[in-house]
N, C-alpha and C positions, 0 to 999 in steps of 0.2 A: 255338472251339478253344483250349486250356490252355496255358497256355507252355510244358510238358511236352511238347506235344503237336505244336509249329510244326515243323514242316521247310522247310530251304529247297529241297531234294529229297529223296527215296527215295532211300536206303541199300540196298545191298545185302551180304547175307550168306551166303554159298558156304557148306555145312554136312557133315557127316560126312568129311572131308579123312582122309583117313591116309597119302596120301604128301608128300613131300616137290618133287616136281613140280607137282604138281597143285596145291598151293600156292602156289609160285614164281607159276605159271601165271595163277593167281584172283590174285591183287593186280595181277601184269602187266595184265591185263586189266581191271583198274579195283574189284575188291571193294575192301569197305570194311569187313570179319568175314569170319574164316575159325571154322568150330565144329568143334568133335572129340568124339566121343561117348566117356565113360564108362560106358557102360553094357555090361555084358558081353554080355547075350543079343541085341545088337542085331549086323547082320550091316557096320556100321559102326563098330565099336569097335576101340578104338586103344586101347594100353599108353599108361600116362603119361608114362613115362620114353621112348619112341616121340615122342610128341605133343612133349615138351620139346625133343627135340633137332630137330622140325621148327620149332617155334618162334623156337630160338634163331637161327636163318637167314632170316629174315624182314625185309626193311628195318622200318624203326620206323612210326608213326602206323597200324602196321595191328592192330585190333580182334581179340583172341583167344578165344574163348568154351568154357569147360567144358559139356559137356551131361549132368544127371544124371537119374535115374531112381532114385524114393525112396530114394538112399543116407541115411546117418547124416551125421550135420552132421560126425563125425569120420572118417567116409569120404572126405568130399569135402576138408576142412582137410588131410589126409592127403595127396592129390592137388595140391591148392595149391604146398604144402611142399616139392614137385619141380617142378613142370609153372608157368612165370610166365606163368599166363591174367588178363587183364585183366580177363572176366566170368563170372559162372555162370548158365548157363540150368539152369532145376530143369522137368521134364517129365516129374512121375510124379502125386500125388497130394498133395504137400506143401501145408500149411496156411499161411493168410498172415505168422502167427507166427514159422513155418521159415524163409520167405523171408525176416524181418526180423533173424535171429540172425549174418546175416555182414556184414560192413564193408566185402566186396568186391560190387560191383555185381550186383545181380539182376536177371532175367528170369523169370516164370512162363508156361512154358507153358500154354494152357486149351483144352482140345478141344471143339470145337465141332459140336452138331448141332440144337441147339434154341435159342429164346429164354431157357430156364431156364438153358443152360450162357454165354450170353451174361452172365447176372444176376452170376454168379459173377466176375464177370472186375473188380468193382467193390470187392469182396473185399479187392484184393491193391493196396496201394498203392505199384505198384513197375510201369515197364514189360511188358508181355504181350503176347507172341506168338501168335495166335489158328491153331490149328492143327485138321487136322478129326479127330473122331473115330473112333478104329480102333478092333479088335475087342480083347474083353477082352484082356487081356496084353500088349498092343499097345501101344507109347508113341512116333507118330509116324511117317514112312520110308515111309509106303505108299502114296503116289503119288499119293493120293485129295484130292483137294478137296469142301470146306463146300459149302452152299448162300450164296453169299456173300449174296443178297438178305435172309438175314437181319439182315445189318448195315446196314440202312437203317434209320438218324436214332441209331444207335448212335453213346456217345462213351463216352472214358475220361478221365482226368484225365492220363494218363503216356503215353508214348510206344505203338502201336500197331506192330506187326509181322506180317505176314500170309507165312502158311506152309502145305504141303498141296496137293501137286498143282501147283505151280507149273511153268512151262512157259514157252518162247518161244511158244508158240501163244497161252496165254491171260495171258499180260504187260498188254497194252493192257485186257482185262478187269477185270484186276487195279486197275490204278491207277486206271480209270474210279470205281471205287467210293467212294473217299476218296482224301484226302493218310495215304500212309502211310510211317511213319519209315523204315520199312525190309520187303524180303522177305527173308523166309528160302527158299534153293530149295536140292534134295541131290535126291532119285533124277531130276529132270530135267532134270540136267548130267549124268547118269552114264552109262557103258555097263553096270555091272552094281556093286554096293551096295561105295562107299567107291572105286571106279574112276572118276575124272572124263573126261569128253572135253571139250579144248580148243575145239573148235568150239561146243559145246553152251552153253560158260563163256562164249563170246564173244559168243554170238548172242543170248544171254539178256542180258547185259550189257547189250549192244547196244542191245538191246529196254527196257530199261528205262530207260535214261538218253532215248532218243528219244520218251518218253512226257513227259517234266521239258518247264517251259514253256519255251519258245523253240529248243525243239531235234530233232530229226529223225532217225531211227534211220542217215540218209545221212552225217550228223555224223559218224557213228562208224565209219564202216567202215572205217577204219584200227587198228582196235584193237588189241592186241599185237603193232604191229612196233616199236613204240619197244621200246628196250632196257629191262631192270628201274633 
């Protein structure tokens, strides 16, 4: 494993946020990335100038992530320029080129349903999110999980993120796989696309810190009654 690659735990990253509660909620509750999606046709897209002002409400040390879908490098700059996200997740078709042209931290998304799109993922020398593959036009949000067995004896040089169907149900499946830096989960915190449920946020939570060594999902059952 790469030194890119070490965790001392799984990261977790609450994704398509649009309110302002919901928010609050997910860092209370232990995230460590909240993401907001730019991308218009997604049924979790948030205004920038939205996304800023939930931002700017935020205690500090917590991870803010832009999520794009093949914008122009002056689309997203543009977005920047109001909105103070700490990272850009690119999750369209962008070339490893693209992902090297900004100074603000990357993320590639790569959709995954074969070992050829696993090949790709060696491409992009920048952290990547392995997410499953949805149906053309589709970038993400569908609830679906990979065949994770294809990541066996799979490595990358950079930081590892598994996304796609995530769930309190298959949490423990999840981390069985590898040490991964972090998950990304959004329609299995939700009650309906960009609507989070607190209990959903908790249990998930929950569930993944009780997988980290020395610790037990009973650890956590106190989880958001401390105050923010």
């Amino acid at each position: 494993m790469g030194v890119h690659q070490s965790a001392c735990r799984t990261r977790i990253k609450i994704c398509g946020i649009t309110r302002l509660n919901d928010a609050l909620d997910a860092v209370r509750l232990g995230a460590d990335a909240l993401g907001f999606v730019f991308y218009k046709r997604s049924p979790r897209y948030i205004d920038p100038l939205a996304a800023a002002a939930i931002i700017r409400q935020l205690p500090p040390f917590v991870a803010t992530v832009g999520l794009f879908v093949n914008a122009s490098q002056q689309e997203i700059e543009s977005v920047l320029g109001c909105c103070p996200l700490s990272d850009i997740q690119l999750h369209g078709d962008e070339s490893p080129e693209f992902c090297a042209a900004f100074p603000r931290r990357v993320m590639k998304a790569v959709a995954i349903a074969s070992t050829e799109d696993l090949a790709r993922v060696a491409t992009y020398p920048c952290p990547v999110l392995l997410d499953a593959r949805a149906p053309a036009g589709v970038y993400g949000g569908t609830g679906k999980r990979f065949d994770w067995s294809l990541l066996d004896g799979f490595s990358h040089d950079y930081p590892l993120v598994l996304a796609g169907g995530l769930s309190v149900e298959n949490v423990r499946d999840a981390m069985a796989v590898r040490q991964w830096f972090a998950l990304d989960v959004s329609s299995g915190v939700e009650v309906s696309p960009g609507i989070k449920d607190f209990d959903r946020m908790r249990r998930f939570i929950a569930a993944v810190n009780g997988c980290q060594v020395g610790q037990s999902v009973a650890d956590h059952h106190s989880i958001g009654k401390e105050p923010l």
